[in-house]
LUMRO-309650 format. One record per atom (N, C-alpha, C, CB): z, x, y; residue in three letters. Coordinates in steps of 0.05 Angstrom, whole numbers, plus 32768, in hexadecimal, padded with zeros to 4 digits. Each point is the difference from the previous one (the first is absolute). Glycine has a CB too. Example, Ala and Ser with C-alpha at 12.3 -4.5 7.8 and 13.67 -1.06 7.14 Angstrom:
! LUMRO-309650
809C81087F8EALA;80007FEE8018ALA;800080128018ALA;80197FDA7FE9ALA;7FD9801F802CSER;800180108018SER;800E7FF18016SER;7FD580187FF3SER;
! end
This chain:
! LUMRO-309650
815E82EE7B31UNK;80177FFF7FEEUNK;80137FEA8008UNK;7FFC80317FF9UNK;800A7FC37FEAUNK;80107FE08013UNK;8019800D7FEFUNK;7FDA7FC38007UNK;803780368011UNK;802180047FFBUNK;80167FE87FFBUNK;7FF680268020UNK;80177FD07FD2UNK;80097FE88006UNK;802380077FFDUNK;7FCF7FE27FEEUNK;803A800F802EUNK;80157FFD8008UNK;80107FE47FF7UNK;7FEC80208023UNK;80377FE67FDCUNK;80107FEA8008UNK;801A800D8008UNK;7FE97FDE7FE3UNK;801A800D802DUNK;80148003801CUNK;80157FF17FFCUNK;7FE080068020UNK;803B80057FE4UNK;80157FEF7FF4UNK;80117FF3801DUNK;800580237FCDUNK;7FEF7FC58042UNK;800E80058014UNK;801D7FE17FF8UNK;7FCB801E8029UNK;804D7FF67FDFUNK;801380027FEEUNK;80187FFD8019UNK;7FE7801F7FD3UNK;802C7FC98024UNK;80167FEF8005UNK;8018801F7FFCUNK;7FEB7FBE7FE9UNK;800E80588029UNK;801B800F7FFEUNK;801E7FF38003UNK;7FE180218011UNK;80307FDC7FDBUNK;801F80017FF7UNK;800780198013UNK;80007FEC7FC6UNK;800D80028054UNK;801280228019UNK;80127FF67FEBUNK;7FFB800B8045UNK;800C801C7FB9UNK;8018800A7FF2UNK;80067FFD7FE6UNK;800D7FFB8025UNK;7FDD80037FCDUNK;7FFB7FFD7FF0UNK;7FF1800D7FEDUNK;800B7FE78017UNK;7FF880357FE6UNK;7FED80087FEEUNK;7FF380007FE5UNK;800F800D801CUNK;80177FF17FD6UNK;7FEC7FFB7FE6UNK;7FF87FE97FF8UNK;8012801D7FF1UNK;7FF17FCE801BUNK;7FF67FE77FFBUNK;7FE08000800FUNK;80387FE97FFDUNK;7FC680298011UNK;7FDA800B800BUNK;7FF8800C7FF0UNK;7FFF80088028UNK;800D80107FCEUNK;7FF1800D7FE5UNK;7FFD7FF47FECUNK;800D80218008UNK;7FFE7FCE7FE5UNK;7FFD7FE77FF6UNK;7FE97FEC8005UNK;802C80098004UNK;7FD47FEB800EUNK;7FE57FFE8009UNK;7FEC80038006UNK;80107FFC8000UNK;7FF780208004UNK;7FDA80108000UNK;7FFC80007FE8UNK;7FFC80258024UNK;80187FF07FCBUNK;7FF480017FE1UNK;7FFE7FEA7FF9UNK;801080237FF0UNK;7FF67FBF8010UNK;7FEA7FE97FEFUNK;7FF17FFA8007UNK;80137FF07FF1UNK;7FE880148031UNK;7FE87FFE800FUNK;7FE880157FF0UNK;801F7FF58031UNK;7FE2801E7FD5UNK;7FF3801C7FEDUNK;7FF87FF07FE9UNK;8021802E800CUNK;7FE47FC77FDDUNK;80047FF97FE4UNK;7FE77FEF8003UNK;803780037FF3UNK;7FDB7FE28020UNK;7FED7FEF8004UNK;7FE18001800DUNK;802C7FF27FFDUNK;7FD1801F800DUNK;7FEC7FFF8008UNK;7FEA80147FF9UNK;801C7FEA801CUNK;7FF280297FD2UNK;7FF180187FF0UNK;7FEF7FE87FE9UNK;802C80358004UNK;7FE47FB97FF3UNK;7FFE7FEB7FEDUNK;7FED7FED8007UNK;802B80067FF4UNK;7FD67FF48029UNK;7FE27FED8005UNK;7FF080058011UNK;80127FE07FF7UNK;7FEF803C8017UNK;7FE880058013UNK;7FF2801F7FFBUNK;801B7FDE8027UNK;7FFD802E7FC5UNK;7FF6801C7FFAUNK;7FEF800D801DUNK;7FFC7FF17FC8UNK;802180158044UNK;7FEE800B801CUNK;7FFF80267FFAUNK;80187FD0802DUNK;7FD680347FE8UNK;8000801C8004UNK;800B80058010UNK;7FE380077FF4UNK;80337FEE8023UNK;800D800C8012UNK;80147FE68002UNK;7FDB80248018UNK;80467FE17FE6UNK;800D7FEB800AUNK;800A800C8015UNK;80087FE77FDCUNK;80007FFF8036UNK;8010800E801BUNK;80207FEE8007UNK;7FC5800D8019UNK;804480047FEEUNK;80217FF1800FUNK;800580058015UNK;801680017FE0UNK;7FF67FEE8033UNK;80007FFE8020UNK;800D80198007UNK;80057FCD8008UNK;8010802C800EUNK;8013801C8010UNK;80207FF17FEEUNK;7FE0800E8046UNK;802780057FBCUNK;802680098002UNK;80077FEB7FE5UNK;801280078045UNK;7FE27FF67FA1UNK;7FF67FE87FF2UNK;80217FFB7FF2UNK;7FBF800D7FF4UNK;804C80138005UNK;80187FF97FF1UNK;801A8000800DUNK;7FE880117FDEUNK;801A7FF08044UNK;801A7FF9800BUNK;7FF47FEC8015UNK;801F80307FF8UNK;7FCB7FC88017UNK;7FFD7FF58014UNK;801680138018UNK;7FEF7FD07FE1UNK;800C80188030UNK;8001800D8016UNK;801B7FF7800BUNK;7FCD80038006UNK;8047800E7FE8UNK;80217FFD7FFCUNK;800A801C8013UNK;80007FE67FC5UNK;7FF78026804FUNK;80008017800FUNK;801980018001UNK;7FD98001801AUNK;80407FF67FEDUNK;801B80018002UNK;800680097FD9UNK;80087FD48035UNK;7FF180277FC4UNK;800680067FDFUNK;7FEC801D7FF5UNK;80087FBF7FF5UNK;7FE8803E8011UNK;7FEE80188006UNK;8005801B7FEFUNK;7FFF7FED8031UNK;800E801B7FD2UNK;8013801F7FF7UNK;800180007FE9UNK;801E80068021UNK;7FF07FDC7FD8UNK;800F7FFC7FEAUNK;7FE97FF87FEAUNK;802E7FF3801CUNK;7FC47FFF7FF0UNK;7FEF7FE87FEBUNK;7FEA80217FF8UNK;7FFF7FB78020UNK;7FF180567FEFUNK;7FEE800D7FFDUNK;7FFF80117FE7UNK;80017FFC802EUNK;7FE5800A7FC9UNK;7FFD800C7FE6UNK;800880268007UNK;7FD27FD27FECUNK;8034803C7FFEUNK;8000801B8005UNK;7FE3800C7FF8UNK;803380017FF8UNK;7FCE8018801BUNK;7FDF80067FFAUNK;7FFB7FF97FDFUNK;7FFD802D8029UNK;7FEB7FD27FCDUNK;7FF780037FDEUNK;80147FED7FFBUNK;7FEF80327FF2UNK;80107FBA8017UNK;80267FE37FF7UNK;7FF27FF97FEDUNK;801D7FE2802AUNK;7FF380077FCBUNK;80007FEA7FF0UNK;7FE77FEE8004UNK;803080038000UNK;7FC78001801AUNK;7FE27FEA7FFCUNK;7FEE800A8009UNK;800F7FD98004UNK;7FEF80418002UNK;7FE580137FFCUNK;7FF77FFF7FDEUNK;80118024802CUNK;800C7FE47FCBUNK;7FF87FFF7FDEUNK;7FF47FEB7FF3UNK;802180187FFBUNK;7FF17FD98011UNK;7FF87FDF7FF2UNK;7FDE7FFA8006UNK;80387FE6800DUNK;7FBB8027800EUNK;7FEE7FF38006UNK;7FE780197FEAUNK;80187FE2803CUNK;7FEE80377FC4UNK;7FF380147FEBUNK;80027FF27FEDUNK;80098029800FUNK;80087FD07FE3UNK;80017FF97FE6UNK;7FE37FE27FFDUNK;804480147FFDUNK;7FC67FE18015UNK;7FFA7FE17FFFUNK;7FDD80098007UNK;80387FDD8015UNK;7FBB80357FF7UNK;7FE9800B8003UNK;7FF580007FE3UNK;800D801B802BUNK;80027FFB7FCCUNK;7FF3800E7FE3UNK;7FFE7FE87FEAUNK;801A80348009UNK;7FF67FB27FFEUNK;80077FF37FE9UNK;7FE27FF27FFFUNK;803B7FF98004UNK;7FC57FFA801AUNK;7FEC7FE98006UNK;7FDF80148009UNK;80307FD48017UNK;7FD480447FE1UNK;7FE9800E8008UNK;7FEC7FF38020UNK;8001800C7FC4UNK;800D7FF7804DUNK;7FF97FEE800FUNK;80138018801EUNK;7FFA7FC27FD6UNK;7FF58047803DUNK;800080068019UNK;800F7FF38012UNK;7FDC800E7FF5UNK;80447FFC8019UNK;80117FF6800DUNK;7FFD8002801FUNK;801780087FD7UNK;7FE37FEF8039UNK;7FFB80088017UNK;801D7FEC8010UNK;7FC0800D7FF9UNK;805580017FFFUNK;80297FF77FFDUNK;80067FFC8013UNK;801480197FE4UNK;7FD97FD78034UNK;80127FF5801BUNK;800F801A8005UNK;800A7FCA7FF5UNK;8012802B8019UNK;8013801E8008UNK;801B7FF87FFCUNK;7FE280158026UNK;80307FF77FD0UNK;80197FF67FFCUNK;801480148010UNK;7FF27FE97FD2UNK;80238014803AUNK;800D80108010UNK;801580147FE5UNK;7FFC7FD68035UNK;7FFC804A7FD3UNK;800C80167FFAUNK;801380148010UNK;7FDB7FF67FEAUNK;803980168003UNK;8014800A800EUNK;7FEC80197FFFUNK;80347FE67FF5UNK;7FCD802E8020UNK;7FF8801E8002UNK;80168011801BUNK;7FC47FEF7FEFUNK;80438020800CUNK;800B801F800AUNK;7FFC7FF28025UNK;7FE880347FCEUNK;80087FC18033UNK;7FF97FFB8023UNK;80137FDE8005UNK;7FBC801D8002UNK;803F7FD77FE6UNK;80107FE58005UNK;7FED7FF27FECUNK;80137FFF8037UNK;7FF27FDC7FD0UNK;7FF17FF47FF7UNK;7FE37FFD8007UNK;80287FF27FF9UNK;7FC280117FF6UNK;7FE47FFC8005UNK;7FF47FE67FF1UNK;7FFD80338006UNK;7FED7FC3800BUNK;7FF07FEC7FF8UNK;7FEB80117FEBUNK;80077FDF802FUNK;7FF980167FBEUNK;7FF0801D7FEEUNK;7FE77FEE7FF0UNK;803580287FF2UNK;7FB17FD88013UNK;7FE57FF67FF2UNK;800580107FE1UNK;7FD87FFC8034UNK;801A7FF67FBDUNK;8004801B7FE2UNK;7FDD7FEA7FF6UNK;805380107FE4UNK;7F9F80058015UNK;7FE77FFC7FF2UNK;800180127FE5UNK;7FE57FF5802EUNK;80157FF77FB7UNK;800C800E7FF0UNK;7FE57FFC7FE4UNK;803D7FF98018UNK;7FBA80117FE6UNK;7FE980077FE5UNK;80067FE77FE5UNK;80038041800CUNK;7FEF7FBF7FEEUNK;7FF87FEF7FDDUNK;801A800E7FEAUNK;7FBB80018004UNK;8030800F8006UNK;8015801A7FF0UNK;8021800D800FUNK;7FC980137FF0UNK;803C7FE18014UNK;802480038005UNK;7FFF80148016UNK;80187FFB7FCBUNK;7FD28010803FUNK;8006800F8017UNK;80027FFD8020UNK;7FF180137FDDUNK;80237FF8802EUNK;80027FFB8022UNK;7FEC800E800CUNK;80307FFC8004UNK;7FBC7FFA8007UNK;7FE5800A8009UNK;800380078023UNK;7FE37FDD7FD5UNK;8032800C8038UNK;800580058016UNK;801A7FED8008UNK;7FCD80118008UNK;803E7FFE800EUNK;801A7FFE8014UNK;7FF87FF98017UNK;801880207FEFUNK;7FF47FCC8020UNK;7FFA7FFE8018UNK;801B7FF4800EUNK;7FCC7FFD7FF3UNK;803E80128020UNK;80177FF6800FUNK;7FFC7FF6801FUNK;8017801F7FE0UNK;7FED7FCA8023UNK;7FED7FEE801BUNK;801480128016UNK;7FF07FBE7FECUNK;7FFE80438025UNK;8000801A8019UNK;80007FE8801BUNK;7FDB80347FE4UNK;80227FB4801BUNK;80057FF28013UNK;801D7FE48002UNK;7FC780137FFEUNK;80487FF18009UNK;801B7FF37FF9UNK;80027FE88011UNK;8018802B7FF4UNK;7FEC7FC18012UNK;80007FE98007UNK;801B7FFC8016UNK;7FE47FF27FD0UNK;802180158048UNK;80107FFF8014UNK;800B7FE08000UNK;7FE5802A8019UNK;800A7FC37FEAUNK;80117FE67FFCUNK;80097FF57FE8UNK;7FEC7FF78022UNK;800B801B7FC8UNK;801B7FF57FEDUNK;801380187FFAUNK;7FE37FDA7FE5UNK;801D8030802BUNK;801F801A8003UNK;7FF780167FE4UNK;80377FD48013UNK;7FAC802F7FEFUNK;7FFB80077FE5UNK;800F80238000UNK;7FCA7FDB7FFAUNK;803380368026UNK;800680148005UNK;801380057FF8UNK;7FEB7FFF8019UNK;802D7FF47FECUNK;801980027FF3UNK;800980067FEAUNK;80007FEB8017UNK;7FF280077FD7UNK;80057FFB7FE9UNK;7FEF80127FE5UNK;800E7FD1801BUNK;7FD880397FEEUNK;7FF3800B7FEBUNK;7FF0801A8016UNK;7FF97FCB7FD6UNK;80018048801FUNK;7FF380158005UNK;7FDE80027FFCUNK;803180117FF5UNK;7FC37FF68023UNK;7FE380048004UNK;7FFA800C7FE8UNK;7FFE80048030UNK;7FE67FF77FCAUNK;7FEA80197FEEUNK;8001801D800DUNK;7FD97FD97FF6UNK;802F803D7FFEUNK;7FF180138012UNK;7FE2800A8000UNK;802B800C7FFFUNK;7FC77FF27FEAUNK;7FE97FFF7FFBUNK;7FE97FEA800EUNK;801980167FD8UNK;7FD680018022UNK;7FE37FF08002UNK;7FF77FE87FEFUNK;7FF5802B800AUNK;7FFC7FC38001UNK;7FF97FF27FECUNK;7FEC80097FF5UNK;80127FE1800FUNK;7FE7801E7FD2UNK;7FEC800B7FF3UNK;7FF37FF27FE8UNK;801680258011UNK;7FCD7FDF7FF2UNK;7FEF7FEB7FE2UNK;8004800F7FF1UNK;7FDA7FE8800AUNK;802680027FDEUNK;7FFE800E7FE0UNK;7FF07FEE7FF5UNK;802D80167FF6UNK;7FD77FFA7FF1UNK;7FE07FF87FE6UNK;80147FF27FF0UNK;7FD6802E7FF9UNK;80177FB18001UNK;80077FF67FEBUNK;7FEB7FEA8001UNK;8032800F7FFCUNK;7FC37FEE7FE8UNK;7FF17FEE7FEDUNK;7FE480108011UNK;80237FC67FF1UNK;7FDE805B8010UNK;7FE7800E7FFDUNK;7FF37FF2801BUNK;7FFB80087FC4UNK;801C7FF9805AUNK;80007FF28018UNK;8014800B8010UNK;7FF07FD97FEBUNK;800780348031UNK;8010800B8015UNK;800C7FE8800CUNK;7FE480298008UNK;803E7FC97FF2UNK;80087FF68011UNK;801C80008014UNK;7FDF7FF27FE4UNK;802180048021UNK;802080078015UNK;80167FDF7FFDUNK;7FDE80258034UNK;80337FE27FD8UNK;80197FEC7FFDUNK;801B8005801DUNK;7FF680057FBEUNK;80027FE88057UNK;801C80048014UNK;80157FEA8000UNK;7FE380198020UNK;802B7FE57FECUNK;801F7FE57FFEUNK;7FF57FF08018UNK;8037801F7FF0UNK;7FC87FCF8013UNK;80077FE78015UNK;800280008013UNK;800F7FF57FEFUNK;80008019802AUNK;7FF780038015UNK;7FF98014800BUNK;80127FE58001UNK;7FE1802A7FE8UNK;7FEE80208003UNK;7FD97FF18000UNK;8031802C7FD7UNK;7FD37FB98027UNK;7FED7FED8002UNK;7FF780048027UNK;80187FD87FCCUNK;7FFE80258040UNK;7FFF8000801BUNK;7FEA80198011UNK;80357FE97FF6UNK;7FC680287FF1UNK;7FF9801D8009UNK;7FED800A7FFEUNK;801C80077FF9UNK;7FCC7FEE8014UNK;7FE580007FF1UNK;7FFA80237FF4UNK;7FEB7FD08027UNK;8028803C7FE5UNK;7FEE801D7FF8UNK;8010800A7FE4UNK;7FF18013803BUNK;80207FE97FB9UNK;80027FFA7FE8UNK;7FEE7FFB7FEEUNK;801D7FF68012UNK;7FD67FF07FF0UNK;7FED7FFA7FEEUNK;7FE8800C8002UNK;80147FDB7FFEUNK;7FE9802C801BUNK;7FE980178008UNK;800480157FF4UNK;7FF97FF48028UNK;801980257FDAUNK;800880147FF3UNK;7FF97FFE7FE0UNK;802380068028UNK;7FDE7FE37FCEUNK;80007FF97FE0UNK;7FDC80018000UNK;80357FD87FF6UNK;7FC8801D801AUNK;7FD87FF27FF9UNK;7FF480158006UNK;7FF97FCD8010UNK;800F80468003UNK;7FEF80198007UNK;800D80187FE9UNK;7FF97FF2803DUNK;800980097FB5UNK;800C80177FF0UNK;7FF37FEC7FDDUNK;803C8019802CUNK;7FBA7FD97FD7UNK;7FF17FF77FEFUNK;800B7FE67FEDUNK;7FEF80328005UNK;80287FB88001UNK;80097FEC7FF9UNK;7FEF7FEC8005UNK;802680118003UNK;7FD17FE27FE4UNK;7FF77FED8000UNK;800B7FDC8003UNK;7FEB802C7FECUNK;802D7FE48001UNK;80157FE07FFFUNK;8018800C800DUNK;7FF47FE37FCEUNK;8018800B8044UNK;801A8004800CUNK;80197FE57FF8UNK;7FE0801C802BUNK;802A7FF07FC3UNK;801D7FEA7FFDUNK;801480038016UNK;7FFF80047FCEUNK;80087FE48039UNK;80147FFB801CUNK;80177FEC7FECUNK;7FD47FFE8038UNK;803F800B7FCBUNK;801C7FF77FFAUNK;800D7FF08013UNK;800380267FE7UNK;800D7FC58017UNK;800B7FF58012UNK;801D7FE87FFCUNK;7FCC8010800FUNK;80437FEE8002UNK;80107FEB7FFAUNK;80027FF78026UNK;801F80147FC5UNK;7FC37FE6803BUNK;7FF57FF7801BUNK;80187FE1800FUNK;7FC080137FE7UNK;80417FE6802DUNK;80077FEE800AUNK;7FF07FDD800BUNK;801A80338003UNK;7FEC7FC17FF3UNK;7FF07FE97FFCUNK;7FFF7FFA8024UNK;80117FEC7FC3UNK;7FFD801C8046UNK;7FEF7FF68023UNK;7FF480138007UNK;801E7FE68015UNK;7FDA802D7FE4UNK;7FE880158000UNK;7FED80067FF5UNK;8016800B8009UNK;7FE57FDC7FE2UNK;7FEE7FF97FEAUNK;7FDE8003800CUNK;802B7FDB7FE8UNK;7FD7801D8027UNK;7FE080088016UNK;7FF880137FFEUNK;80077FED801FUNK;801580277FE7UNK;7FF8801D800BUNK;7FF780097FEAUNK;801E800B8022UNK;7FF97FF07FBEUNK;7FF480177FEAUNK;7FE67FF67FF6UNK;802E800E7FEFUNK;7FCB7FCD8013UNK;7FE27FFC7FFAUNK;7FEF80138007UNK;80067FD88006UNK;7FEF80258019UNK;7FEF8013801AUNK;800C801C7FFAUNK;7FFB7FDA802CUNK;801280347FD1UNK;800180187FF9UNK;7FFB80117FEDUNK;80137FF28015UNK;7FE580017FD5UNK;7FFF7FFE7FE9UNK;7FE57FFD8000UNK;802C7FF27FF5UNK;7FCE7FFB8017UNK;7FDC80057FFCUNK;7FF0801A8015UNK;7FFE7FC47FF6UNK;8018803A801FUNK;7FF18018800DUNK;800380157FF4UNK;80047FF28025UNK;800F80157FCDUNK;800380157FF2UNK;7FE6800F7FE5UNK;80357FE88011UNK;7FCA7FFD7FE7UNK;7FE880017FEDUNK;7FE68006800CUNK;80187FE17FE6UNK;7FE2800B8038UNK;7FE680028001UNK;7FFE801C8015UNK;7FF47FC67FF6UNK;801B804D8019UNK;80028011800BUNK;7FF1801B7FFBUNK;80237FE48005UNK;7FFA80167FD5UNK;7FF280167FF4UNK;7FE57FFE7FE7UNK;80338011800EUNK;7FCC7FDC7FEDUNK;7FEA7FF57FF0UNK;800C80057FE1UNK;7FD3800C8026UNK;803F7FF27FD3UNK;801680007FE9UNK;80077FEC7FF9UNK;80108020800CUNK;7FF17FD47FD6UNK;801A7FEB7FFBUNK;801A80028009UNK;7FEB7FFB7FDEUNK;801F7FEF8027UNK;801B8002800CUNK;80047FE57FEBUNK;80008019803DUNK;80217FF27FB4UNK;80107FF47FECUNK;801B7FFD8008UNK;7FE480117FE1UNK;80287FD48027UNK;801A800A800FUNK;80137FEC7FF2UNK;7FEC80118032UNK;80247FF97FC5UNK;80197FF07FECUNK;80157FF38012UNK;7FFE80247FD8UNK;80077FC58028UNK;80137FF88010UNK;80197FF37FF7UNK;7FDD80018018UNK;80327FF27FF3UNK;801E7FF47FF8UNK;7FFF7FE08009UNK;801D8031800AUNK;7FF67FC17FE4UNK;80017FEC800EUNK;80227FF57FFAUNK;7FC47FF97FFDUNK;80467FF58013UNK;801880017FFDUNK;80108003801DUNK;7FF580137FD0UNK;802B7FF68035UNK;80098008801BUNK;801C800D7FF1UNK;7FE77FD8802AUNK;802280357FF0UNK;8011800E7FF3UNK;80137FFA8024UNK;7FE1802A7FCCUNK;80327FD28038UNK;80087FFD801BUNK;7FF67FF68013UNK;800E801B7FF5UNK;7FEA7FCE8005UNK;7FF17FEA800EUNK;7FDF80088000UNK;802D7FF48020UNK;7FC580207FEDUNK;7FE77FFE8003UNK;7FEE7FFB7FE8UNK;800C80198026UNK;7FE57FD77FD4UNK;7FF07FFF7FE5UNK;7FED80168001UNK;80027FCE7FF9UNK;7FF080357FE9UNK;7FED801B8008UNK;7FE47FF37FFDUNK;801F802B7FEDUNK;7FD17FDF801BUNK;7FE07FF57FFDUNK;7FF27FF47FEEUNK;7FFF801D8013UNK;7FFE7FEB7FCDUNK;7FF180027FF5UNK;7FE2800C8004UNK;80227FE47FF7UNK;7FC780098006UNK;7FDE80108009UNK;800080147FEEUNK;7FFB7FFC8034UNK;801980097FB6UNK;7FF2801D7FF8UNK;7FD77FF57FFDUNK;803E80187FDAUNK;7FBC7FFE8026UNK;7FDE80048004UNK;7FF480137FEBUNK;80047FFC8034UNK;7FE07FF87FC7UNK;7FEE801D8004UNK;7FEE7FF58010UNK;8004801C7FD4UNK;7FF17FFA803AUNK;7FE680098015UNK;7FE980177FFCUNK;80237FF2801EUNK;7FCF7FFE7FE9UNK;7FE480117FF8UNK;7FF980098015UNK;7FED7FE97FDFUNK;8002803D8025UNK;7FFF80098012UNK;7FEE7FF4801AUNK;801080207FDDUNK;7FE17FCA801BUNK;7FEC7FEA800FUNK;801A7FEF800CUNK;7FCC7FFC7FDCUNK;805080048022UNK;80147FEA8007UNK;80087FEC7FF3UNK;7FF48008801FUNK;7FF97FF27FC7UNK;7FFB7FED7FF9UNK;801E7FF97FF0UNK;7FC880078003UNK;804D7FDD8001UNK;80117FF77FF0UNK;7FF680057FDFUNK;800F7FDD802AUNK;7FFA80337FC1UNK;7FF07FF87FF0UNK;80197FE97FE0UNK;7FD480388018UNK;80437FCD7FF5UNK;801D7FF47FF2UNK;80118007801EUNK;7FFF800E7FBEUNK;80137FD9803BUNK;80137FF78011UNK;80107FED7FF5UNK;7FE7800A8020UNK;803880057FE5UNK;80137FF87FF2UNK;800B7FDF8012UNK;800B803D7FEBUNK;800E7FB0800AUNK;800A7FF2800FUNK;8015800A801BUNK;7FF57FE77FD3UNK;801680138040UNK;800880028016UNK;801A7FFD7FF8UNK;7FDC7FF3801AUNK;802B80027FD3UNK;80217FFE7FF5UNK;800A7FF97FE2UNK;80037FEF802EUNK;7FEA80197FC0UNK;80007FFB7FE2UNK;8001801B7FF6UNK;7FE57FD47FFDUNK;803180327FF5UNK;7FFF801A7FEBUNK;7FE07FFE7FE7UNK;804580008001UNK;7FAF80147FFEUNK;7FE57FFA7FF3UNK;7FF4801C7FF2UNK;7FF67FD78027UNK;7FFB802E7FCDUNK;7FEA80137FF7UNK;7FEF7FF98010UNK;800580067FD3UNK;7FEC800E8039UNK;7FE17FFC800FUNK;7FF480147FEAUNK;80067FF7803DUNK;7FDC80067FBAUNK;7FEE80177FF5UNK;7FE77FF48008UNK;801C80147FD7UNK;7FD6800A802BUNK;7FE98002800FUNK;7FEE80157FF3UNK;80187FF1802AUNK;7FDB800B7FCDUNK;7FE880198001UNK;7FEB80038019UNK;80027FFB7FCCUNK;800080218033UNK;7FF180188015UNK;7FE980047FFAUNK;802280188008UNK;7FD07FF18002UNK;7FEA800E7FF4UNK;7FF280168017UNK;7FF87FD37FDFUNK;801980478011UNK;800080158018UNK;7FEA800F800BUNK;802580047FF0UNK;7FC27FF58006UNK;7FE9800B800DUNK;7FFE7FF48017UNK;7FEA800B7FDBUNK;80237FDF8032UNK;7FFA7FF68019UNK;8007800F800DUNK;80017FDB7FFAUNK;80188039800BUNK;8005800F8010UNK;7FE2801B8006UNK;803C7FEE7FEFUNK;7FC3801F7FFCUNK;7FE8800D800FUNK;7FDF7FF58001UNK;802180277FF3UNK;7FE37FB68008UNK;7FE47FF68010UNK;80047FFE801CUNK;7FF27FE47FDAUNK;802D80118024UNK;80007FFB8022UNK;800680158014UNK;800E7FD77FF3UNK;8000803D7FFFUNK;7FFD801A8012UNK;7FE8800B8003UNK;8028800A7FF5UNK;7FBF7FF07FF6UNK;7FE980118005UNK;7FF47FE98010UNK;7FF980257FD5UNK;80037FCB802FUNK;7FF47FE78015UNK;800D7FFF8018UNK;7FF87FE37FDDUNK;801F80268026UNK;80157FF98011UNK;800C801B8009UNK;80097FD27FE9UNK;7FEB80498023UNK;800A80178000UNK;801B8005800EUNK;7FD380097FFCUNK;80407FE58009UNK;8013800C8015UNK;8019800C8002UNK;7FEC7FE5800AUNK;800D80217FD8UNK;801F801D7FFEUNK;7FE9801D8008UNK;802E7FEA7FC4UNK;7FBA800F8033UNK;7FF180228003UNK;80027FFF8022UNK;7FD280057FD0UNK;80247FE1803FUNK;7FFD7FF88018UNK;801B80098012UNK;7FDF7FD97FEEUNK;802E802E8006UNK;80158002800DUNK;800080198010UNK;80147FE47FDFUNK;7FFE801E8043UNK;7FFB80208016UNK;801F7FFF8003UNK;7FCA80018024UNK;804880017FC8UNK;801E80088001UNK;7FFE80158017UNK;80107FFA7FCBUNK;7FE48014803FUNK;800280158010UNK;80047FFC8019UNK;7FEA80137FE6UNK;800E7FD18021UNK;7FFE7FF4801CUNK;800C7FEC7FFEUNK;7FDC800D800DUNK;80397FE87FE2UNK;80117FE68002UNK;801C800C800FUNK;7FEA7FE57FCFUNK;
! end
């Protein structure tokens, strides 16, 4: 089954939201218009960046203004949202919140990143996931979705592939002198679990540090199969073709191979 992707890796406006929502929706338009994908994707924190001192203020309310916008903009372009994460207000504080959202206008899954980033004072400022991370079904496909430096965690993406994820979307507004790391991690990630790995990235800076770009896709062999520029706002699209995952898991046994009991 071939799946075809595009990836919006995207010049976030800090503090700026509606001038980001703005942008996605002509992004959305445009690209329903010339690539007719089956899955679009958007980086991390897409409609405030990474404005943490503003944080409180800038953040959407649960079910906000651009959860809707992004339902609506689903159902319009019949086209599968896999919505990066935008920061939400909830009862615990501010959360980094993933939203995967159906053709059909529906929120299929939540994900609030459970790993917080100590050197950019992320603790301070926004509140952990308390949940598990968990796969879901979409395009008739078990996959999963974590934030950026939940990349750092190999058993994350493990927890996803052993529970039957084939594609893993990684979100990010990565740091361009660490650009190595999210390359190589990114492929280990893929070839580990024998999964595509799809990872949306940012490009741009926001308080001096620039952010990466590389958004990717990866094939569960490692293989680069799209790769974005290192500092150009861009569309990447890619088609999949998801029977590789269980050729190479049946050639390649090492999630069955696996003795969790003795690690």
């Amino acid at each position: 089954m071939d799946m075809k992707i595009a990836l919006y890796q995207m010049n976030v406006q800090a503090g700026k939201p509606e001038t980001n929502r703005a942008k996605v929706q002509q992004w959305l338009k445009d690209v329903a218009e010339r690539h007719q994908p089956d899955v679009a994707v958007l980086p991390e924190m897409w409609t405030t960046g990474y404005t943490l001192s503003e944080i409180a203020q800038l953040a959407d309310e649960e079910n906000g203004q651009t959860q809707q916008m992004l339902k609506s903009l689903a159902k319009e372009h019949k086209i599968d949202l896999v919505a990066g994460s935008i920061a939400v207000k909830t009862a615990d504080g501010v959360v980094n919140r993933a939203l995967t959202i159906s053709g059909n206008g529906e929120v299929i899954s939540e994900y609030d990143k459970i790993h917080l980033v100590p050197m950019l004072d992320e603790p301070r400022y926004l509140a952990a996931g308390k949940d598990k991370v968990r796969p879901y079904e979409l395009q008739e496909t078990t996959m999963g979705s974590f934030i950026c430096y939940d990349l750092r965690f190999p058993e994350i993406a493990r927890s996803l592939a052993v529970n039957g994820a084939k594609v893993i979307y990684v979100f990010g507004e990565w740091p361009e002198a660490r650009r190595d790391h999210w390359d190589a991690l990114l492929r280990a990630r893929a070839i580990e679990n024998q999964c595509f790995i799809v990872a949306a990235g940012a490009v741009g800076s926001h308080d001096g540090p620039n952010f990466s770009g590389h958004s990717t896709v990866i094939s569960p062999w490692g293989n680069v199969l799209a790769l974005a520029s290192p500092d150009e706002e861009e569309t990447l699209v890619a088609t999949i073709d998801l029977s590789e995952v269980d050729e190479f898991r049946e050639a390649v046994p090492v999630l069955k191979n696996r003795l969790p009991a003795r690690y």
